[in-house]
C-alpha positions as CSV (number, residue, x, y, z in Angstrom):
1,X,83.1,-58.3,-42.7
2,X,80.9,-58.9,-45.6
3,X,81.3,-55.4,-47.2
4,X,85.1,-55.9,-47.4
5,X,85.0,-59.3,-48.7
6,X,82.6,-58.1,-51.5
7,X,85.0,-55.4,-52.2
8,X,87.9,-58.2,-53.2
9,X,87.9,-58.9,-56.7
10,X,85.9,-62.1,-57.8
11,X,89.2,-64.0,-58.9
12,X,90.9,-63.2,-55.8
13,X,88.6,-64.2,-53.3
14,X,89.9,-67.5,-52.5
15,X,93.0,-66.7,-51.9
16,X,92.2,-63.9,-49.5
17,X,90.1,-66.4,-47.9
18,X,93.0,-68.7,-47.7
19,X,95.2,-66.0,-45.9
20,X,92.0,-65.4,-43.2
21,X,91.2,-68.7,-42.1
22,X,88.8,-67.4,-39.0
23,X,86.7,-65.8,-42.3
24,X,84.8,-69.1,-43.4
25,X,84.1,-72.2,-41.1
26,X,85.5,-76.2,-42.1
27,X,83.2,-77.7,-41.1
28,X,83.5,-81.8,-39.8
29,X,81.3,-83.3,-41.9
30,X,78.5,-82.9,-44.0
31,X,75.2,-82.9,-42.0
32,X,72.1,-84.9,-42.8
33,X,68.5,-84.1,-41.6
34,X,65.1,-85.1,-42.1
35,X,63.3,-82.7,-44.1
36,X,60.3,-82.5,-42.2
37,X,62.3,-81.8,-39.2
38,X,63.9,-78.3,-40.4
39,X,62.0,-75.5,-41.6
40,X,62.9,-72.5,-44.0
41,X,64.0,-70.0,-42.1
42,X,66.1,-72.6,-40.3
43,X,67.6,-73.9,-43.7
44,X,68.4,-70.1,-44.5
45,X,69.9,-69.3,-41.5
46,X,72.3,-72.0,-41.0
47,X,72.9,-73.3,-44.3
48,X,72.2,-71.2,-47.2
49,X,73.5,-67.8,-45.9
50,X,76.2,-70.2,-44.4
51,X,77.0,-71.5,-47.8
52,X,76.9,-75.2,-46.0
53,X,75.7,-78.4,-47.9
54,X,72.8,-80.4,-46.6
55,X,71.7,-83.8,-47.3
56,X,67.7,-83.9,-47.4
57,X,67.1,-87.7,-46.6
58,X,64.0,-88.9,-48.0
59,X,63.0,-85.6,-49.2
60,X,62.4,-86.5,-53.2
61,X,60.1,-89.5,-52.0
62,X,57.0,-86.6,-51.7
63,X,57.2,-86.0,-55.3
64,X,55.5,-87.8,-57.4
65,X,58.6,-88.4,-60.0
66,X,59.8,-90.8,-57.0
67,X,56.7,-93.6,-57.8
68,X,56.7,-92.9,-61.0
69,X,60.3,-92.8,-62.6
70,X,60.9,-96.4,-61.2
71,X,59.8,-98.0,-64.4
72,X,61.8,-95.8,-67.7
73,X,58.8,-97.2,-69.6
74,X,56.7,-94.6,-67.8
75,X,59.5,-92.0,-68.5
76,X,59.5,-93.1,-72.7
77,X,55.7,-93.0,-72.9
78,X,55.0,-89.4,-72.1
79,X,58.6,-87.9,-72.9
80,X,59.6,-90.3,-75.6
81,X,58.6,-88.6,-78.6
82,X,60.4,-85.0,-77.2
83,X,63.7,-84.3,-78.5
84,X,66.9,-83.5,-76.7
85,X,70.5,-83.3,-77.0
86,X,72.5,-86.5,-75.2
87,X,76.1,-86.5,-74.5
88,X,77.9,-89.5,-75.9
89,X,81.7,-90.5,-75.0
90,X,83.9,-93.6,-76.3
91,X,82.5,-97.4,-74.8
92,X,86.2,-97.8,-73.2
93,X,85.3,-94.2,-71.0
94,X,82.3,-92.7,-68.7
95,X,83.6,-89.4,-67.8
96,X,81.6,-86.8,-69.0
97,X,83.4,-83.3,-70.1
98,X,82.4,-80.6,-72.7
99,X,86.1,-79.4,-73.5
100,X,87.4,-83.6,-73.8
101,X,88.3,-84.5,-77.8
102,X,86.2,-87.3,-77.5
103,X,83.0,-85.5,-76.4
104,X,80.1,-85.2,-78.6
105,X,76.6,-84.4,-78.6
106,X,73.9,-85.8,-80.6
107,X,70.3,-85.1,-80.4
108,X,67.7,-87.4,-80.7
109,X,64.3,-88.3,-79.1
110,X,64.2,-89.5,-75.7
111,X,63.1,-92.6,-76.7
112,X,66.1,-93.3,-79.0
113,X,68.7,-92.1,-76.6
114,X,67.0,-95.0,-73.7
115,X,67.2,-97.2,-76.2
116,X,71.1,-96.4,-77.2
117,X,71.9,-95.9,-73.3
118,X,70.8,-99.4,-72.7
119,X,71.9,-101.2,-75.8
120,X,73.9,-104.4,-74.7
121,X,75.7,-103.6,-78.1
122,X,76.2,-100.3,-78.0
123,X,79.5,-99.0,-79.0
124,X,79.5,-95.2,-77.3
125,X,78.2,-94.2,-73.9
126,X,75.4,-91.9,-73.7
127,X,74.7,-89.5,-70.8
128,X,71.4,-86.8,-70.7
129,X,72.8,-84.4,-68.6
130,X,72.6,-81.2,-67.4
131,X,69.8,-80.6,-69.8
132,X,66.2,-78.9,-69.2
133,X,63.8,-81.5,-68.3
134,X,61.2,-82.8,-71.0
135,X,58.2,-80.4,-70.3
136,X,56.0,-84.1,-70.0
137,X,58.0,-84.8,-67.0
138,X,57.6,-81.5,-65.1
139,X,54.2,-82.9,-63.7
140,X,56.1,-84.9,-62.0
141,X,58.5,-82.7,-59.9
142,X,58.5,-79.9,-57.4
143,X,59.9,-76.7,-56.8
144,X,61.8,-77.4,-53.8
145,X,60.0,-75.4,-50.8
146,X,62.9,-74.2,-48.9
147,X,64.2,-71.4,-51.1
148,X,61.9,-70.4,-53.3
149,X,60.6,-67.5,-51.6
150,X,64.5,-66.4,-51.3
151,X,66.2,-67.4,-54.6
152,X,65.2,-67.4,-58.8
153,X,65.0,-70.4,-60.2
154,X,67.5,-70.6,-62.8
155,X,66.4,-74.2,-64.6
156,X,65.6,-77.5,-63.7
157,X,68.0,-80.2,-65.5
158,X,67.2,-83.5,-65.8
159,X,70.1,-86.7,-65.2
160,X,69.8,-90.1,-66.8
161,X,72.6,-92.2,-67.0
162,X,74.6,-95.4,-66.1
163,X,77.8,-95.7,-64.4
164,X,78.5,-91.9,-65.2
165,X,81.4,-90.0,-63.8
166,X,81.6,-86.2,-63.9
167,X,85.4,-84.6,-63.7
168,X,85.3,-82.6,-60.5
169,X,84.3,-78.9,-61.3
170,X,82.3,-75.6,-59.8
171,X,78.6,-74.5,-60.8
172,X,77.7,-70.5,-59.7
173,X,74.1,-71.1,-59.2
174,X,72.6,-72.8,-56.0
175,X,71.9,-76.4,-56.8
176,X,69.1,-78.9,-55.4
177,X,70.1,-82.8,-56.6
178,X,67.6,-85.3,-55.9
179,X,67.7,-88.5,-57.2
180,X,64.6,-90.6,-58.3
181,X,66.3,-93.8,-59.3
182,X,70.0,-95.5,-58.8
183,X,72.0,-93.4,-56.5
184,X,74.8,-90.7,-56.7
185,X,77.9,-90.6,-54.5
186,X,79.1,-86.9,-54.6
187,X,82.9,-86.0,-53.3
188,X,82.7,-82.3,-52.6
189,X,85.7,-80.1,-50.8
190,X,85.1,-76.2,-49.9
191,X,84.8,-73.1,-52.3
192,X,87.4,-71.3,-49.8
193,X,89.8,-74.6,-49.9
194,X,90.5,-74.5,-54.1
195,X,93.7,-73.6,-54.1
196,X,94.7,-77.6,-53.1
197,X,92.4,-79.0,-56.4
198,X,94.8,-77.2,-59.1
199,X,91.8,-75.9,-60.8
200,X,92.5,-75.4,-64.4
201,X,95.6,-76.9,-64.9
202,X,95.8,-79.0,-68.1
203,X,95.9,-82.6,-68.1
204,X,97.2,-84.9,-71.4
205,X,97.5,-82.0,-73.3
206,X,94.0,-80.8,-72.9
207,X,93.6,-77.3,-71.9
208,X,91.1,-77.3,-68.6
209,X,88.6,-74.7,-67.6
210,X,89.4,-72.8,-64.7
211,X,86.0,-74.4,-62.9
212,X,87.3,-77.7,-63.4
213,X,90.0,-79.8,-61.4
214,X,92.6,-82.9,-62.9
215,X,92.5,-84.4,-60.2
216,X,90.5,-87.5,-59.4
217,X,89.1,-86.2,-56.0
218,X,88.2,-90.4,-55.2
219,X,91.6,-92.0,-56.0
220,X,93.9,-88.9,-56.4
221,X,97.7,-88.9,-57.4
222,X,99.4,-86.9,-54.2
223,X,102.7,-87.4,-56.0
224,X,101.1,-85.1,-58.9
225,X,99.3,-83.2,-56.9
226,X,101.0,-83.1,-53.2
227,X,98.5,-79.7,-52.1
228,X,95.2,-81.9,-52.7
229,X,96.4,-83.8,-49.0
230,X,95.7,-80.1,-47.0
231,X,91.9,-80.0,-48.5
232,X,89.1,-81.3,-46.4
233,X,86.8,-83.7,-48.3
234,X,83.8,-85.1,-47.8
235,X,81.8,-88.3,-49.6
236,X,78.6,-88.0,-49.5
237,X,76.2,-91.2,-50.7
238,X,72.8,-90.1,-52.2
239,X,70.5,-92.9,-52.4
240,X,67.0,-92.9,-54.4
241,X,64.7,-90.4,-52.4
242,X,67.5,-88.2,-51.3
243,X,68.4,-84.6,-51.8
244,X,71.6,-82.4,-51.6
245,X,71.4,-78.6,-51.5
246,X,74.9,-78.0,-52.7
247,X,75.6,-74.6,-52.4
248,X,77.3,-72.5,-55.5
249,X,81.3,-73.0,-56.0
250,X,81.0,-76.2,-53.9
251,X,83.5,-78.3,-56.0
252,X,82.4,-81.7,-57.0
253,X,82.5,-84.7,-58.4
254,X,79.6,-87.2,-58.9
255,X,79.8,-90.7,-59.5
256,X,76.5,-92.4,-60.5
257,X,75.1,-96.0,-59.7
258,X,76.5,-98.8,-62.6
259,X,72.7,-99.0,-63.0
260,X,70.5,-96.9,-64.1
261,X,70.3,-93.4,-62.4
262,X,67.8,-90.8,-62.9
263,X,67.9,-87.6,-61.2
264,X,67.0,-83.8,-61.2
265,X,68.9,-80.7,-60.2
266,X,66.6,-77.4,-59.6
267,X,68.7,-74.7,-60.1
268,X,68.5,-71.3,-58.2
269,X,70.6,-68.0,-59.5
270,X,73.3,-67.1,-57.0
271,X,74.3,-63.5,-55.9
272,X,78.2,-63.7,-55.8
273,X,78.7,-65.9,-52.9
274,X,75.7,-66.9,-51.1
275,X,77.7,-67.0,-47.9
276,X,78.9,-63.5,-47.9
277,X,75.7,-62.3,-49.1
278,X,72.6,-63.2,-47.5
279,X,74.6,-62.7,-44.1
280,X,73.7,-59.2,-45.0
281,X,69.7,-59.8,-44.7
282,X,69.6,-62.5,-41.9
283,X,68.5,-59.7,-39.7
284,X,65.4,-59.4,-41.6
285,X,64.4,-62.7,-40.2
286,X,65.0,-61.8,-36.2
């Protein structure tokens, strides 16, 4: 099974997936676990080669970034001197997209971007996203334990934000979120369900990747976009502590708390699918 679905070209393999429904699974819902009740080869069997999410509940409170982010003070005084490149979009907007007219980045210390994010005056957003984290703050975090023996860890990114909403879109690599302060609410639907999220079509004139969606996946137009009703999607509500594995090609959207959030996403490089191939090794493991 896996050898002929590697043999379908990468921009077809949706829709072959599409045509052979008994090829990938739907599943009910997303599950939840505590992580001291699953171990690795348990997480690679059933949800990494599976390509399934998993919500990690209370995972992130082991690190020590979970005591210690809780005050951004902490966060300015050993980062707040380190420079780094903040996204900033009008006051009247919070969605955050690299291709948008209105999106611009500006770098500046760490310090002066909490300072401008907070700013009761402020007349633009600002966003530090998707970034690599300060080095100062890397004492703080850990490489997540259940993949690292199976995966290469691409980067870890660091989130800071308030009220932030990101347009739904893919990522290739593997993705651990876990969030440290605030919360996130993610709404996710499958990989092998994306011909129902009209990925890439342009919206108000402004030509959209092909790994992004129009759509608002929480409060979407089915008159505009009638195929979005057939896709299966799940909400998922990340509180400070938590963690998500979200698998590569997973679309998503991610809604942060209207207060301050702060999270961090380890990510891992993915081989094509990770579904389709680690299936291929799992035996190594019996």
């Amino acid at each position: 099974m896996v050898n002929r679905l590697l043999q379908v070209q990468t921009s077809n393999i949706y829709d072959y997936l599409m045509n052979k429904p008994d090829s990938y699974e739907v599943l009910d819902y997303i599950p939840e676990t505590d992580y001291r009740q699953i171990t690795d080869k348990e997480f690679l069997v059933n949800y990494l080669q599976k390509s399934r999410p998993l919500v990690l509940k209370e995972y992130a409170k082991s690190w020590p970034a979970y005591q210690n982010w809780q005050n951004t003070s902490y966060l300015v005084e050993i980062a707040g001197q380190e420079i780094i490149s903040a996204e900033r979009v009008p006051l009247n907007s919070n969605e955050y997209a690299y291709f948008k007219k209105a999106f611009k980045k500006s770098f500046m210390t760490y310090e002066d971007f909490v300072v401008s994010m907070t700013d009761q005056n402020r007349t633009f957003n600002y966003y530090f996203a998707q970034e690599s984290i300060p080095k100062p703050m890397l004492q703080d975090v850990q490489q997540p334990h259940f993949v690292k023996d199976y995966l290469n860890m691409a980067e870890v990114a660091f989130w800071h934000g308030i009220g932030t909403v990101s347009l739904p879109h893919t990522d290739t690599d593997e993705n651990f979120m876990c969030v440290f302060k605030g919360y996130k609410n993610f709404t996710i639907v499958s990989p092998w369900q994306s011909r129902f999220v009209y990925a890439g079509v342009s919206i108000n004139g402004e030509k959209m990747p092909m790994n992004y969606s129009p759509l608002n996946f929480d409060k979407p137009d089915y008159q505009k976009y009638p195929m979005f009703k057939l896709a299966k999607i799940y909400n998922i509500h990340l509180k400070a502590g938590d963690c998500l594995f979200l698998p590569g090609d997973w679309w998503h959207q991610v809604t942060s708390s209207p207060t301050e959030c702060v999270a961090v996403s380890t990510w891992y490089q993915q081989n094509q699918i990770s579904a389709l191939v680690f299936k291929e090794s799992a035996e190594l493991l019996d």
